[in-house]
PLY file of the C-alpha trace (Angstrom):
ply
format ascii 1.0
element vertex 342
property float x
property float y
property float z
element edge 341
property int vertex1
property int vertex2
end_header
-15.02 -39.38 1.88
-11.43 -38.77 3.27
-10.44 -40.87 6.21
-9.90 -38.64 9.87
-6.39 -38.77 9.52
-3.62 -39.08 7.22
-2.46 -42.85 6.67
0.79 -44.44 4.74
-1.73 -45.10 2.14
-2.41 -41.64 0.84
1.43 -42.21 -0.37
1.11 -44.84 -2.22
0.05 -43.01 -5.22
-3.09 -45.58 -5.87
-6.48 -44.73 -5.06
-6.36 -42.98 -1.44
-3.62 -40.82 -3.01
-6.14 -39.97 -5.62
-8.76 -39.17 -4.09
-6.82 -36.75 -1.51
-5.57 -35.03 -4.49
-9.31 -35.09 -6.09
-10.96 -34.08 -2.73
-8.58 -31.80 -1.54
-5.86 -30.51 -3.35
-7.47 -30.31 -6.42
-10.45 -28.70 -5.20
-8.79 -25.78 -3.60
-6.24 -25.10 -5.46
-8.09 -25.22 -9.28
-7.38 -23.50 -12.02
-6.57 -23.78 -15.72
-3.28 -25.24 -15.67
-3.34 -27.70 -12.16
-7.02 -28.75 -13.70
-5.08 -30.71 -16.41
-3.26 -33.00 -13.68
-0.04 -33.79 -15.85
3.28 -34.17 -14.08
4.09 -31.09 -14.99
2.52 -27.49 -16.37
3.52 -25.91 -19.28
2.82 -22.08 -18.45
2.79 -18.80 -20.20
6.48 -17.25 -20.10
8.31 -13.99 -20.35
12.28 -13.32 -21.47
13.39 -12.67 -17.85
11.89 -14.60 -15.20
12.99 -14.77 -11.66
12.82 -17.90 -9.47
13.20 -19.02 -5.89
12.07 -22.77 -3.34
11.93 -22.53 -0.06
10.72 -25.28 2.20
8.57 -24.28 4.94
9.22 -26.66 8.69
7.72 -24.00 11.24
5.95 -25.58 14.48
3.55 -25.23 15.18
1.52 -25.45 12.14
-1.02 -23.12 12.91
-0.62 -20.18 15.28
-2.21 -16.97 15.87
-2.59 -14.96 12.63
-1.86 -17.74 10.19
-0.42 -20.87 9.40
2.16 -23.37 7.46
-0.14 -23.03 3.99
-0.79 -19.08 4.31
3.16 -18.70 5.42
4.77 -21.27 2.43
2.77 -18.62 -0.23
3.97 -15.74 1.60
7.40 -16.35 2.04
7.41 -17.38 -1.40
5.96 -14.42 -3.39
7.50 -12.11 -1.41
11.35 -13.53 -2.53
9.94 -12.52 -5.81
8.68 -9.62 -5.40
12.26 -8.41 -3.15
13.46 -9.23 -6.65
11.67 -6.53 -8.80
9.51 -9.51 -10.28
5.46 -10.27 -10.23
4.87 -13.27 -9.08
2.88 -15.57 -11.07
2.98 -19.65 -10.35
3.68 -21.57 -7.48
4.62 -25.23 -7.30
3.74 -27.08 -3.47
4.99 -30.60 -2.59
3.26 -31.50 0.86
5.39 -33.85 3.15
2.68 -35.43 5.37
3.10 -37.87 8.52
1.26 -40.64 9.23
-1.58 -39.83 11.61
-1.73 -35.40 11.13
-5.49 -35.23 11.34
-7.37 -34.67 8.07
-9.28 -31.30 9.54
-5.80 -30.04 10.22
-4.33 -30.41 6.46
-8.32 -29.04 5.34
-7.79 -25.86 7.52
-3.87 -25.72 5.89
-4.51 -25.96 2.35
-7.70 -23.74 2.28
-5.85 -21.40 3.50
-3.11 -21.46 1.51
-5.30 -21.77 -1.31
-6.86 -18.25 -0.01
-3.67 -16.69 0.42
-2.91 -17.45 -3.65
-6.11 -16.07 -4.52
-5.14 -12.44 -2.55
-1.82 -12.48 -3.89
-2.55 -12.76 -7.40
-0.63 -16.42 -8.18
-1.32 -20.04 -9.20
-0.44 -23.16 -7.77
-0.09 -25.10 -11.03
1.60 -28.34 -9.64
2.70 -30.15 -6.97
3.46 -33.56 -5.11
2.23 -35.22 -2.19
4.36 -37.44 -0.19
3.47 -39.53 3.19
6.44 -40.64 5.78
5.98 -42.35 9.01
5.33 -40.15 12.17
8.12 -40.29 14.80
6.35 -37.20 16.10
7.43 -36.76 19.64
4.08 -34.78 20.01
2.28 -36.03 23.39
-1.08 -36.57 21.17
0.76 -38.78 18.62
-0.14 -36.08 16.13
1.34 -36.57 12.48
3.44 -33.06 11.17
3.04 -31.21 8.15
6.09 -29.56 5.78
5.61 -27.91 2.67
8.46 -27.11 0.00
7.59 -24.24 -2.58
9.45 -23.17 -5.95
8.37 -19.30 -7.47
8.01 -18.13 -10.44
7.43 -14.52 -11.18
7.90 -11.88 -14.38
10.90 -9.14 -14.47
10.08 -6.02 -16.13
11.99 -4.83 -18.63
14.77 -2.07 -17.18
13.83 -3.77 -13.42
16.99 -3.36 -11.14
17.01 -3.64 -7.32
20.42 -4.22 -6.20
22.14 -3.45 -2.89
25.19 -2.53 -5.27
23.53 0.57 -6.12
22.87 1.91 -2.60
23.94 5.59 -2.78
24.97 8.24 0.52
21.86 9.80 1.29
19.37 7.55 0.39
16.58 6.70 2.83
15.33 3.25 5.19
12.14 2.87 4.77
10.91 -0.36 6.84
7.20 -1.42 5.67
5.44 -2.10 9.21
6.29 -2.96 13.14
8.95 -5.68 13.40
8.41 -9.11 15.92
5.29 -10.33 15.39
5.58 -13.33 13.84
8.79 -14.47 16.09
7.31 -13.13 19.40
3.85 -15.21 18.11
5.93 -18.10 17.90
7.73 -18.35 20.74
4.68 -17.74 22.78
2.46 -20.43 21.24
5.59 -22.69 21.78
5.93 -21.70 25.42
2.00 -21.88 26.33
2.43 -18.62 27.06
-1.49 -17.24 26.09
-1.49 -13.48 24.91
-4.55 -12.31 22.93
-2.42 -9.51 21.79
0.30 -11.01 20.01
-0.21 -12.40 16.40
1.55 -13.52 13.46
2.53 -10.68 10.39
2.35 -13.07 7.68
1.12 -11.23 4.74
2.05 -10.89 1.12
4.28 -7.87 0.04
2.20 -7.68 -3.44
0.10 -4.56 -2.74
2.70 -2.66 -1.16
5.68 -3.56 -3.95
2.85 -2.15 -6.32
2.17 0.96 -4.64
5.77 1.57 -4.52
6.36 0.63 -8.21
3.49 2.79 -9.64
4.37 5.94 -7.23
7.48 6.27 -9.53
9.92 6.40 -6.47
13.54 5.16 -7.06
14.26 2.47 -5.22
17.59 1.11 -4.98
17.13 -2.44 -3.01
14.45 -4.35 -0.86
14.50 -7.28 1.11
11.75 -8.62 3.33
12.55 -9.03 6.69
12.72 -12.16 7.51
15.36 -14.87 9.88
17.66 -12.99 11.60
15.86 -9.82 10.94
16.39 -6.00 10.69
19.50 -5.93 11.95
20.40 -8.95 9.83
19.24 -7.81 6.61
21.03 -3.83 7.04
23.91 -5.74 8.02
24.25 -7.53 5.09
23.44 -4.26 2.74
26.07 -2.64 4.30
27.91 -5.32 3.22
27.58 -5.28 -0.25
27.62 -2.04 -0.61
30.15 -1.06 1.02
28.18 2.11 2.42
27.35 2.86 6.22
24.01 2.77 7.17
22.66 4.90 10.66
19.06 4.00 11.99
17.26 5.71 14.77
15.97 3.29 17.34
13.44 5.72 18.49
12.00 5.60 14.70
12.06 1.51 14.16
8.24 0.54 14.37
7.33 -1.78 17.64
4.08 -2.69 18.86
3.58 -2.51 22.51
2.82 -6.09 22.94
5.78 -7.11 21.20
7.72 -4.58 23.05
6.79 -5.84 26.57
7.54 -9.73 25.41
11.05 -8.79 24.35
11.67 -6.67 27.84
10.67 -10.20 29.84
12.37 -12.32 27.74
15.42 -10.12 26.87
14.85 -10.11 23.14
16.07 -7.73 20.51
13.11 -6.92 18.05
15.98 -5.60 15.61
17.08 -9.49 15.60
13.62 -10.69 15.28
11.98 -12.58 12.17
9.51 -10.97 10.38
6.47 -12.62 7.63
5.30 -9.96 6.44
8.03 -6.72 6.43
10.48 -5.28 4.04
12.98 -3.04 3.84
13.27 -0.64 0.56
16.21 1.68 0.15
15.02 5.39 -1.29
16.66 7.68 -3.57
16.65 10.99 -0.79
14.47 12.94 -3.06
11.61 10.55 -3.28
10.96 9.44 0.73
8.49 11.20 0.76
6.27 9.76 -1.78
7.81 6.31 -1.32
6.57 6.40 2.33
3.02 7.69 1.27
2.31 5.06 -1.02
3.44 2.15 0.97
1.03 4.14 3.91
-1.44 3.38 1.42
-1.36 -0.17 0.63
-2.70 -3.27 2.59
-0.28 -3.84 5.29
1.49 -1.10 5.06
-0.19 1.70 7.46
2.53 1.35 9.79
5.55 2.34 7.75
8.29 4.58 9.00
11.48 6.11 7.28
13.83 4.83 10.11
17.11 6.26 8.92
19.63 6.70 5.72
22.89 5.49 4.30
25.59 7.85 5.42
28.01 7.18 2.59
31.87 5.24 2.26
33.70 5.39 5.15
36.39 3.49 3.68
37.48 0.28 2.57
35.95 -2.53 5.14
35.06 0.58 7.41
31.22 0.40 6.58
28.82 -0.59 9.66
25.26 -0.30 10.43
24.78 1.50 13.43
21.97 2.30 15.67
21.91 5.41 17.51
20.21 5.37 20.69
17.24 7.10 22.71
19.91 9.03 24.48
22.66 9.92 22.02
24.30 6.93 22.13
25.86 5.18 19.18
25.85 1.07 18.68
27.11 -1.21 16.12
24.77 -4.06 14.62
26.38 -7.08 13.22
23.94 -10.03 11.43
22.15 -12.06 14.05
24.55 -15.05 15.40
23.36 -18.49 16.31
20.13 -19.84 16.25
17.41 -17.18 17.09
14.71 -19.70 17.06
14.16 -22.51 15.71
11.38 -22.95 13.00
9.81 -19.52 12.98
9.36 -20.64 9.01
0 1
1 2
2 3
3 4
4 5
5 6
6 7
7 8
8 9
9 10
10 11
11 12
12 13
13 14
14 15
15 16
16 17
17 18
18 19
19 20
20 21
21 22
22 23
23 24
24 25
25 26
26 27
27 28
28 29
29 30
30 31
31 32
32 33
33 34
34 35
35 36
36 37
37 38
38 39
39 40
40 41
41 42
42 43
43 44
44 45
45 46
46 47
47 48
48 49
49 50
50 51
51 52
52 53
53 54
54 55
55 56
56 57
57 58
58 59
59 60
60 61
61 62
62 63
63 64
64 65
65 66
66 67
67 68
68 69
69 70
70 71
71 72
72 73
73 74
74 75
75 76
76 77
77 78
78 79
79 80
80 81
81 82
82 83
83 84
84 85
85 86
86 87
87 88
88 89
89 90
90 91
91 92
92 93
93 94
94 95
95 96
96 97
97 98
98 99
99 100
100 101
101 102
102 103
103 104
104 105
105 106
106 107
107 108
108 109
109 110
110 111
111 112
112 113
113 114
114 115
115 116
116 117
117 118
118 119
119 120
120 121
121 122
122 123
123 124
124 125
125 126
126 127
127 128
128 129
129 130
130 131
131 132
132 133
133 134
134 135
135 136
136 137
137 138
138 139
139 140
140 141
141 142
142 143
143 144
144 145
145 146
146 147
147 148
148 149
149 150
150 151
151 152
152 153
153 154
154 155
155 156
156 157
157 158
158 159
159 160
160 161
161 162
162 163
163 164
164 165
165 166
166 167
167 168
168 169
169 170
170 171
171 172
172 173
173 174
174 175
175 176
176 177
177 178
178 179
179 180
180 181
181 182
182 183
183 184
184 185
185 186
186 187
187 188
188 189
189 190
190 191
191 192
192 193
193 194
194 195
195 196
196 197
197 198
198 199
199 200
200 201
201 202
202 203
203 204
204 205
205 206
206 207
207 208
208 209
209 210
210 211
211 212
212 213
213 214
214 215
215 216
216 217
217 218
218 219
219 220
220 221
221 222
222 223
223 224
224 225
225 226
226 227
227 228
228 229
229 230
230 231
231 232
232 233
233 234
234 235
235 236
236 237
237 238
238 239
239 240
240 241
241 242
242 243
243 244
244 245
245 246
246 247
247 248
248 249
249 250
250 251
251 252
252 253
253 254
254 255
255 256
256 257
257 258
258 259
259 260
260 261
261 262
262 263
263 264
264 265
265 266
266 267
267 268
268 269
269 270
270 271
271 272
272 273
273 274
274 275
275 276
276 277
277 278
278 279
279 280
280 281
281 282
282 283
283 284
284 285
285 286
286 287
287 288
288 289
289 290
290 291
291 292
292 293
293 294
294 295
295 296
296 297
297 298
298 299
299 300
300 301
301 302
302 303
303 304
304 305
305 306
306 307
307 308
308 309
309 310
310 311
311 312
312 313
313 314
314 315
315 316
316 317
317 318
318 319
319 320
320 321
321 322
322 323
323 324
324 325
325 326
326 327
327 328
328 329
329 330
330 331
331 332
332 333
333 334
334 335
335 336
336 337
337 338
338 339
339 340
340 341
């Protein structure tokens, strides 16, 4: 039986550590390759493989719509996926303080243990290590951080590259933007709001959808830090092309709307857990739009403007055009928009 809270002694690597790993890591995340508990697992391969870490710091750990565990798979997969991969093993090293109550870490890795299952991948090793708490928490309340590494499959011929962005090609944005920051910021500022939750989600089922309806697509990107505006910005960028969106078009809910209008927030500049952003050949928006319609999480997709071509060297910008004819520039998100949203 697991103490009620994490101690130093589940770091030690001697028998507390073991049987936290036994008891609960183990136990969730099973499968053929983590069952075999060797300090590292040798895996099936392919002959182009993408990779990616992230490390996952976002207070608090859980919030409405999700949590740390569900988010560190998420955020994960879906770098793979943005890269034309499938995603197929995950590594997760748990940084735990001293004193983060046992339910809590429970509740965390179930869940991220449920989030593997739905996107398709394996958690085939990890680490666990304890530090003291110098939590400034009022209950004296130990954190929780989780660091990830991807690995995922290329298909052969597999290109997505903002390089290749053509004039006349189509934004297609997956879902409405600002849930998971607005979600956030709420928790953090006791504000309560029934309405607002987290988007974190994996991208799997709607990459999928896209990739088996044939559509060209040029480049995707989840939208994440920094968001929409952020991530257009920075295609414009590389490809040298001018993008226009329609703000009227960009996907908001009403909820999120009304919590940007009192606090003066952007939702163009807001992070995103569970969005992307594909760029479509012209001919095929259409059926790219339909099929991402058609996956889980994607119902609320929306073509929400197109690359207007090379307006000369260092010329390119992303701009929106307004309600009422008006035409604005977008640069990439400056500063700190919040901290830990991830």
């Amino acid at each position: 039986m697991l103490e009620q809270t994490v101690t130093m002694a589940h770091g030690s690597g001697g028998e507390s550590t073991g049987r936290l790993i036994a008891e609960l890591f183990a136990k969730n995340f099973s499968n053929e390759y983590l069952d075999r508990m060797t300090d590292s697992s040798v895996v099936p391969g392919s002959a182009q493989i993408a990779m990616t870490t992230d490390s996952f710091v976002v207070t608090p750990v859980e919030y409405p719509g999700g949590d740390i565990g569900r988010l560190a798979v998420c955020g994960t997969v879906n770098d793979l996926l943005m890269s034309g991969a499938v995603p197929k093993y995950l590594t997760a090293g748990f940084i735990l303080e001293e004193g983060l109550p046992m339910e809590t870490l429970r509740r965390v890795v179930k869940s991220m243990a449920d989030t593997a299952r739905e996107a398709g991948v394996l958690i085939v090793t990890g680490d666990t290590k304890v530090v003291e708490n110098h939590s400034s928490d009022a209950k004296g309340e130990g954190g929780l951080y989780i660091n990830t590494a991807g690995v995922g499959f290329v298909p052969e011929g597999t290109r997505l590259d903002a390089a290749s962005i053509r004039p006349g090609d189509k934004i297609l944005v997956s879902g409405t933007l600002g849930e998971h920051h607005a979600t956030i910021l709420a928790k953090r500022m006791g504000l309560e709001n029934e309405s607002l939750e987290s988007d974190n989600a994996p991208l799997d089922d709607i990459v999928n959808h896209l990739r088996t309806s044939g559509a060209a697509v040029r480049a995707m990107r989840d939208v994440t830090r920094g968001g929409l505006a952020t991530v257009l910005s920075e295609f414009v960028l590389s490809s040298g092309q001018q993008i226009e969106i329609e703000e009227s078009l960009i996907p908001v809910k009403k909820p999120v709307r009304d919590f940007c209008g009192i606090l003066g927030l952007e939702p163009v500049y807001m992070g995103n857990e569970g969005k992307l952003i594909a760029v479509i050949a012209p001919e095929d928006a259409s059926k790219a739009l339909d099929a991402v319609r058609s996956a889980k999480y994607g119902e609320n997709a929306a073509i929400i403007g197109e690359v207007t071509g090379d307006h000369g060297e260092g010329s390119a910008e992303l701009i929106l055009k307004t309600p009422v004819g008006g035409r604005r520039v977008l640069g990439p998100l400056y500063g700190e928009g919040l901290p830990r949203i991830c």
